[in-house]
N, C-alpha and C positions, 0 to 999 in steps of 0.2 A: 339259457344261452351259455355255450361253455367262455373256457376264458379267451381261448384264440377269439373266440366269437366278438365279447368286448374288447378287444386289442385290437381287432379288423376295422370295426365302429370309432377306435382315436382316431385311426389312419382315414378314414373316407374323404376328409379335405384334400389330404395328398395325393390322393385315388385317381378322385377326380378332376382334379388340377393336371394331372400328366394324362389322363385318359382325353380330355379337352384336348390336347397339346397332340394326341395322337390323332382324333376321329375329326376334329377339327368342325365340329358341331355338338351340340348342350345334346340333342338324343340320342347321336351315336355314344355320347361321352358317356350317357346315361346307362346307356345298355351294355357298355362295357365296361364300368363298375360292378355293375351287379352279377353281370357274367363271373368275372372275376373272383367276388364275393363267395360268386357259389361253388366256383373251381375251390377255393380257396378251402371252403368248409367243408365239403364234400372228399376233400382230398389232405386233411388237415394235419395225419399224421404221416404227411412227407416233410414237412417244414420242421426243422429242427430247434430247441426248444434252445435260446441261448442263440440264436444266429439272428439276420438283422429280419427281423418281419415285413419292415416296408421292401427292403430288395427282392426277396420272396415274392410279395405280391407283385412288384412294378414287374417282376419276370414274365409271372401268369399273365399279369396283364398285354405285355408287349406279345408275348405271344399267341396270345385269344386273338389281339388284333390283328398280326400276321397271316394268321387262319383267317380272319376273315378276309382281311383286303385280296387274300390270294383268290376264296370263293367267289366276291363279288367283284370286279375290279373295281368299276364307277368309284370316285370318289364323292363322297357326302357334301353339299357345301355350306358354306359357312352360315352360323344363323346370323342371320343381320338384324332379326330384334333381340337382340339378348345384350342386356347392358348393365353391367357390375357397379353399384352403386358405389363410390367414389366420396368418401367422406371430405366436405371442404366447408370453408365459410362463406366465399365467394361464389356464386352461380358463375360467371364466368369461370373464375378457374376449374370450375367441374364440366365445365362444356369442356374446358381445351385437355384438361386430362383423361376425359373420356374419349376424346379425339386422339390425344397420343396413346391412350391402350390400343384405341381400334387399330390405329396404322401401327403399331409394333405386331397385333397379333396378325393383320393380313399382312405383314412380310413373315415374321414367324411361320406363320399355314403355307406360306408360298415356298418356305425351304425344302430340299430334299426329304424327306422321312429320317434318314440317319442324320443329318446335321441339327434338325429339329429334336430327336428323339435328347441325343447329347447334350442339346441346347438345356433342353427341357432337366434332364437329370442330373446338370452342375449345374446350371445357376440359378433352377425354380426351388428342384429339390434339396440340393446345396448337396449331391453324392461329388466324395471324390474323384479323381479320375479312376481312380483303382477298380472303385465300385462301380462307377459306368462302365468301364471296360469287361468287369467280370461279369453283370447284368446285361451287358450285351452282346457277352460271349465275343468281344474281339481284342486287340493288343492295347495297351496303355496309349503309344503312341498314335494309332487310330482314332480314339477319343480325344487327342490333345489336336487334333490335325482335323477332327468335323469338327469341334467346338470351334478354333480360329476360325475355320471357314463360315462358320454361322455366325459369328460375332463381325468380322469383316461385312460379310452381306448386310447383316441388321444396319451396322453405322454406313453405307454405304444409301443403301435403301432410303433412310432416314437423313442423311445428308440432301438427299435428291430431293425428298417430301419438303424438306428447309427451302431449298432452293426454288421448286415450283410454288411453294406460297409466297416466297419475296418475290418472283419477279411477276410472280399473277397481281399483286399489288404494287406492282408502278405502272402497270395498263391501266 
């Protein structure tokens, strides 16, 4: 395997933590990793030796998925058995923090693509604004302007979810 090869292999976490975050399902997520992967290697001396390699890929990536969602429109949905085990000492508290990942990620899945995509690339991958903006090919303030919007809707969303479990429990 050359060396991009094992540098692409550190990243797969990241990969597929923003590929989730785009396909909004564990196979599409799946298959758009590996897409990725092979764009990636296949096409390896485009990527410049000293520049950042995750931004590189989330590029290929974002735009694999572009191509496709334009081919198929339908969007994929969500897998409903797929559940991220959740280190805790309490069984209760891993019921409710597995309850608040799900309700974060179906408001998450429910944002636009671009407020999502932004969401996804400052505060999963922790890219500055700089780097979202250049990785998504638009203006600084674009990025700073979907992120609010995505951060407003999340606590938004999530205030409501508050509210319909208090007042379902004084019926």
């Amino acid at each position: 395997m050359s060396e991009l090869g094992y540098r692409i292999v550190t990243l797969l976490p990241r990969l597929r933590g923003f590929a989730r975050a785009l396909a909004r399902s564990q196979d599409a997520a799946d298959d758009l990793v590996q897409a990725t992967c092979e764009k990636a290697l296949r096409h390896g001396e485009s990527w410049t030796p000293g520049t950042r390699l995750d931004s590189w890929l989330f590029r290929i990536m974002r735009n694999h998925w572009i191509d496709t969602v334009r081919r198929c429109r339908p969007e994929t949905p969500l897998d409903g058995a797929e559940a991220d085990a959740l280190p805790s000492e309490d069984g209760r508290r891993t019921v409710e923090a597995r309850l608040a990942l799900a309700d974060v990620r179906a408001i998450a899945d429910a944002l636009p693509d671009e407020q999502r995509m932004v969401l996804m690339l400052v505060c999963v991958e922790e890219m500055s604004y700089r780097e979202a903006a250049d990785l998504l090919d638009v203006p600084i303030g674009t990025v700073m302007s979907r992120l609010a919007r995505a951060r407003a809707a999340l606590v938004a969303a999530m205030d409501g979810e508050a509210r319909s479990r208090t007042s379902g429990d004084r019926t």
